[in-house]
C-alpha positions in Angstrom: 99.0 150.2 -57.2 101.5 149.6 -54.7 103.8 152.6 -53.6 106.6 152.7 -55.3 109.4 152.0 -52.0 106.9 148.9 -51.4 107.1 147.9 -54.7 107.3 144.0 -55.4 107.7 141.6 -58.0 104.3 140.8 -57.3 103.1 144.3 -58.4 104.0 143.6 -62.0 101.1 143.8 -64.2 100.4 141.3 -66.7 102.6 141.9 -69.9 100.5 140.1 -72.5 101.4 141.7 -75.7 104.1 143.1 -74.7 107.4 142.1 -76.5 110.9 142.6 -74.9 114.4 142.4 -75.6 116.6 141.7 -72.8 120.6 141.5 -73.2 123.0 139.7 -71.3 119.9 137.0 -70.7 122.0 134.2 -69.8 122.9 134.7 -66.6 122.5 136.6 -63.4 120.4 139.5 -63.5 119.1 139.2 -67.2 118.1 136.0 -66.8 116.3 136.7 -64.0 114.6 140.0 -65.9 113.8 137.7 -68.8 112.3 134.7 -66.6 109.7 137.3 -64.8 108.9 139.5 -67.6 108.2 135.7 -70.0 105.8 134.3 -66.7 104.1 137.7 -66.7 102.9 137.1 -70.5 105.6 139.0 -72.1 106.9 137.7 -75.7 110.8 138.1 -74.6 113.7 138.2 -76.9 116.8 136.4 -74.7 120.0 138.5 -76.7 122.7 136.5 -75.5 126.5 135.9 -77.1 127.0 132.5 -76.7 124.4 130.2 -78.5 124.9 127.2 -75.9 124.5 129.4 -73.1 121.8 130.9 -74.6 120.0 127.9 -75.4 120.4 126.9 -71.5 118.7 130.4 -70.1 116.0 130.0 -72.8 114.9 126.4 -71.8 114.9 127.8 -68.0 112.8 131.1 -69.4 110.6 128.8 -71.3 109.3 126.5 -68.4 107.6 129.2 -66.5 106.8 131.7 -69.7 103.3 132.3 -70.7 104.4 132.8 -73.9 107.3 131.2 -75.9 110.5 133.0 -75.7 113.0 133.1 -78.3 116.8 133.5 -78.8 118.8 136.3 -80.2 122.4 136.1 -81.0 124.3 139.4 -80.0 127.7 139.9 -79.0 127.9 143.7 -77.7 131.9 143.6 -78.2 131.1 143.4 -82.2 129.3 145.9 -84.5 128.4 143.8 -86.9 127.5 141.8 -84.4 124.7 144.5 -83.2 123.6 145.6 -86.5 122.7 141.9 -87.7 120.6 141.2 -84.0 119.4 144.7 -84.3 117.8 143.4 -88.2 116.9 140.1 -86.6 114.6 141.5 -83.9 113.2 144.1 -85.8 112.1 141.4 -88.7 110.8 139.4 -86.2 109.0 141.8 -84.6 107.4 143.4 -87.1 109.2 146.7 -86.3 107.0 146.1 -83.0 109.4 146.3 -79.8 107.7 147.9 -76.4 110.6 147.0 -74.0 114.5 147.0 -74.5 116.8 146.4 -71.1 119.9 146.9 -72.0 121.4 145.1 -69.4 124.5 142.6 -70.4 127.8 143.8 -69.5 131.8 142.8 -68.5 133.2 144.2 -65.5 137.1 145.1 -64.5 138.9 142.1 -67.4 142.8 143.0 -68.2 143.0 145.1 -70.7 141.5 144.3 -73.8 139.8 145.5 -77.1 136.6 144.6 -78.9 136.8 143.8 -82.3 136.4 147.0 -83.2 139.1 148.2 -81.5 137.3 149.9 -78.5 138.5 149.6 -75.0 136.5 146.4 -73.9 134.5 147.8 -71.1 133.6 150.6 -72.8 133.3 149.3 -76.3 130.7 146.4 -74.8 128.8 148.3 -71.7 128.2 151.2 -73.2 129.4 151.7 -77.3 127.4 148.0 -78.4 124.3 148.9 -76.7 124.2 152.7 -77.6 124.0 150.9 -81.3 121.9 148.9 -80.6 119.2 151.2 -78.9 119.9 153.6 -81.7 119.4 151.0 -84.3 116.3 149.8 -82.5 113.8 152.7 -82.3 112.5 152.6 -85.3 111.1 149.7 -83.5 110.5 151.1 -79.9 108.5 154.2 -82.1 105.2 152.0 -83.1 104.7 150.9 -79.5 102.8 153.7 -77.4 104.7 154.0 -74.4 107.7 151.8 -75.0 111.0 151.9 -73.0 114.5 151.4 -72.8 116.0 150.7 -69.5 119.9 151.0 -69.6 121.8 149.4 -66.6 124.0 151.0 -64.7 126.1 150.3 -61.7 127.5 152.3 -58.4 130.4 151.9 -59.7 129.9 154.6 -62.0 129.9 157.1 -59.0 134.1 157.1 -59.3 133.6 156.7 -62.6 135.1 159.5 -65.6 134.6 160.1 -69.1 137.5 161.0 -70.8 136.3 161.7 -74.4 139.8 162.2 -75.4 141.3 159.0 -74.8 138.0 156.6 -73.9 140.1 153.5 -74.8 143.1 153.9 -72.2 145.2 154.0 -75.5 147.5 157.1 -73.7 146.5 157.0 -70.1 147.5 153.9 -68.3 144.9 151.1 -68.1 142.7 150.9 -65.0 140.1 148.0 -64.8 138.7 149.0 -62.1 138.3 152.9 -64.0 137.6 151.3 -67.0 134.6 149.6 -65.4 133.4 153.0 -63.8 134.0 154.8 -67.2 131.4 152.2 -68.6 128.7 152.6 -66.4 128.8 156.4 -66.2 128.5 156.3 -69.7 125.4 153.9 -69.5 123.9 156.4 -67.1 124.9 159.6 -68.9 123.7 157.6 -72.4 119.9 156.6 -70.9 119.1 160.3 -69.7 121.0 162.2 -72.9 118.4 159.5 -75.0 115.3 161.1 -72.7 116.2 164.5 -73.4 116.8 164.2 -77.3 113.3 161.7 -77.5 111.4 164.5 -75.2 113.1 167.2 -77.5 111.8 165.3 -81.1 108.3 164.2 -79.4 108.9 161.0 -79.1 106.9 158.7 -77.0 109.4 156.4 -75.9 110.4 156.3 -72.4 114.3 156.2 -71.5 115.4 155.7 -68.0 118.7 154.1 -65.9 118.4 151.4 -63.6 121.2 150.0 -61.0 121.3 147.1 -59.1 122.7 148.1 -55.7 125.4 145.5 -54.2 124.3 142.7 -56.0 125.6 138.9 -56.0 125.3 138.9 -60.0 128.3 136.6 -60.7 130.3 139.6 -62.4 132.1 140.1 -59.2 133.5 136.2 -59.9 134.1 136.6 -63.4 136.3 139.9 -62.8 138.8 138.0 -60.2 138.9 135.4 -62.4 140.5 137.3 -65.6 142.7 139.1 -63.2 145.9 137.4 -64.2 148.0 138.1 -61.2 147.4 135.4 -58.9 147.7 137.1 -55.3 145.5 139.8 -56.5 142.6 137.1 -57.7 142.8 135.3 -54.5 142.2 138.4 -52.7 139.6 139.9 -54.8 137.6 135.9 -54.6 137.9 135.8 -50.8 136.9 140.2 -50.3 133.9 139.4 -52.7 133.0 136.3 -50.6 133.0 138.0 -47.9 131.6 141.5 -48.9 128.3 138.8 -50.5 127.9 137.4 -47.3 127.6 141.1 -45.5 125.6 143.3 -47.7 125.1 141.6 -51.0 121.1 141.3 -52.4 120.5 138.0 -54.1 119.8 138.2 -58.0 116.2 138.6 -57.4 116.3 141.8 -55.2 119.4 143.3 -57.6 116.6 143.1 -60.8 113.9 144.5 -59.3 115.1 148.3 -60.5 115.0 147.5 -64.0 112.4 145.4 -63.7 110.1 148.3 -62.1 112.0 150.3 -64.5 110.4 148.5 -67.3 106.5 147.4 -65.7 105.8 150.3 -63.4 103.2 152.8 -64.7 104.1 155.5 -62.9 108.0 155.7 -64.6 109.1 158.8 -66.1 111.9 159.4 -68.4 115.0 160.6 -67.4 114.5 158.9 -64.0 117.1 156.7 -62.7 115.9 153.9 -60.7 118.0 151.7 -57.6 117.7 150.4 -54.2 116.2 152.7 -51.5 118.5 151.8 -48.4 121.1 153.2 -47.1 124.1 153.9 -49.7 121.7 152.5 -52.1 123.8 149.5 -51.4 120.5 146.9 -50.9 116.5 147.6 -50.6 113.1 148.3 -52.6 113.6 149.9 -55.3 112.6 153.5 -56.5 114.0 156.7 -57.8 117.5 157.9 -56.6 119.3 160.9 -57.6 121.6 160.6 -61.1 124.9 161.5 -60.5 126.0 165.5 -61.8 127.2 163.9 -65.0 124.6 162.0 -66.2 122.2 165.2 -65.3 124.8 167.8 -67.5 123.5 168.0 -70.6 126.9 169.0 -72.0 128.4 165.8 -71.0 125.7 164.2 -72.5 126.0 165.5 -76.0 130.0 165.1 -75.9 129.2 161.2 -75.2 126.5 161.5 -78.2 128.4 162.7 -80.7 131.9 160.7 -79.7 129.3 157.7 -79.7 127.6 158.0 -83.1 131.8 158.8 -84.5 133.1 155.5 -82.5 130.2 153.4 -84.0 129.4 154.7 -87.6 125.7 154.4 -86.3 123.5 157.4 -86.9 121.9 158.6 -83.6 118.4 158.0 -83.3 117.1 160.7 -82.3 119.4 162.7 -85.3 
């Protein structure tokens, strides 16, 4: 087996009989997770919000899979929503899932709310697939060794949970916080999920994955929905430029979650992203989580706010 800070696509092994469920699979990064993962013999489950887009990324998944991938429809941003794709995959699976990725996500919109009333950032990034992983291991449970990779992001380095007031509903509205509030929790979420799985005897695996500086097209789709225009133009040309500099192409941005969620020498609780310098671009392999995501008080504040904000009963209680 290759080292792990010379680690490749190529060093995936063959995932025949392996089934995975990857979110966000229509675009950018999860497409590229699901396209791999189905030409390396997994079964993959493409959970994606909108049906036509989702049919797209499933034709491209299918013409290189080795086995035939199918379509999930799961909008993160809905509860019910998560609970009805959560029921779909587990009855098409048999209760038999070895690999979830949580991986879809929005980044720095205006404000806005889910349709549950959560702030949308952290309602989608981190409340929708909290539920869903919880409603999900049942599933996860009759696989030996199964995993759940959680995608995070450097932005969650400025990030801060504030369990008071998660849904800027006193404080004033920040996208740019917002977004690093999401991804903290993500990362915080993944290793408080190792610690309570290791704590029941679970098997499953749960680690968090970030992409570096990545050209994922989330950069695009945040200037876009800025509404004032001088601050759009200016956050279009700075990510133009910024890509051009230091930005890994789609390809090098999966390959932590993708090692995350092939590698045999992952460990839960790890947390997975690019070697070089500021962890900006490179190999992948294991980096330091940040002070928050390691407190286990911080992590059982965002459990049990969690399992309130979505009616869902953690898993592990």
């Amino acid at each position: 087996m290759a080292r792990m800070d010379h680690w490749t696509e190529s060093d995936i092994p063959n995932q025949s009989g392996r089934t995975v469920l990857v979110t966000g699979a229509n675009s950018g990064l999860g497409l590229h997770t699901a396209r791999v993962l189905a030409a390396r013999g997994a079964a993959v489950l493409l959970a994606c919000r909108s049906p036509e887009r989702g049919k797209q990324a499933l034709d491209t998944v299918a013409a290189g899979a080795a086995t035939e991938p199918q379509l999930v429809e799961l909008d993160l941003a809905d509860l019910a929503s998560v609970r009805r794709a959560a029921a779909d995959v587990r009855e098409r699976t048999g209760d038999s899932l070895d690999v979830l990725v949580n991986n879809a996500g929005v980044m720095a919109p205006p404000h806005e709310k889910t349709r549950d009333g959560f702030e949308l950032q952290f309602g989608t990034n981190h409340l929708g697939h909290a539920a869903l992983t919880w409603l999900l291991l049942p599933a996860l449970r009759t696989r030996p060794g199964a995993r759940v990779v959680t995608v995070s992001s450097l932005a969650a380095r400025s990030g801060r949970i504030d369990t008071t007031d998660p849904h800027f509903e006193r404080r004033r509205y920040n996208p740019v916080a917002g977004y690093g509030q999401s991804k903290l929790a993500n990362q915080v979420f993944a290793l408080e999920l190792d610690r309570r799985l290791r704590a029941a005897g679970d098997d499953v695996v749960s680690v968090a994955a970030h992409p570096g500086y990545s050209d994922t097209g989330l950069a695009s789709a945040m200037a876009q929905a800025q509404r004032n225009v001088v601050l759009r133009t200016v956050m279009n040309v700075g990510g133009r430029i910024g890509g051009l500099l230091v930005a890994q192409n789609t390809e090098q941005g999966a390959a932590p979650q993708l090692y995350a969620a092939t590698a045999p020498d992952v460990s839960g609780g790890e947390y997975l992203g690019p070697l070089g310098p500021g962890q900006l671009r490179g190999r992948p392999g294991t980096v330091r989580p940040l002070p928050a995501a390691a407190d286990p008080t911080t992590g059982s504040a965002l459990w049990d706010l969690t399992a309130e904000l979505t009616g869902v009963t953690p898993d592990p209680a």
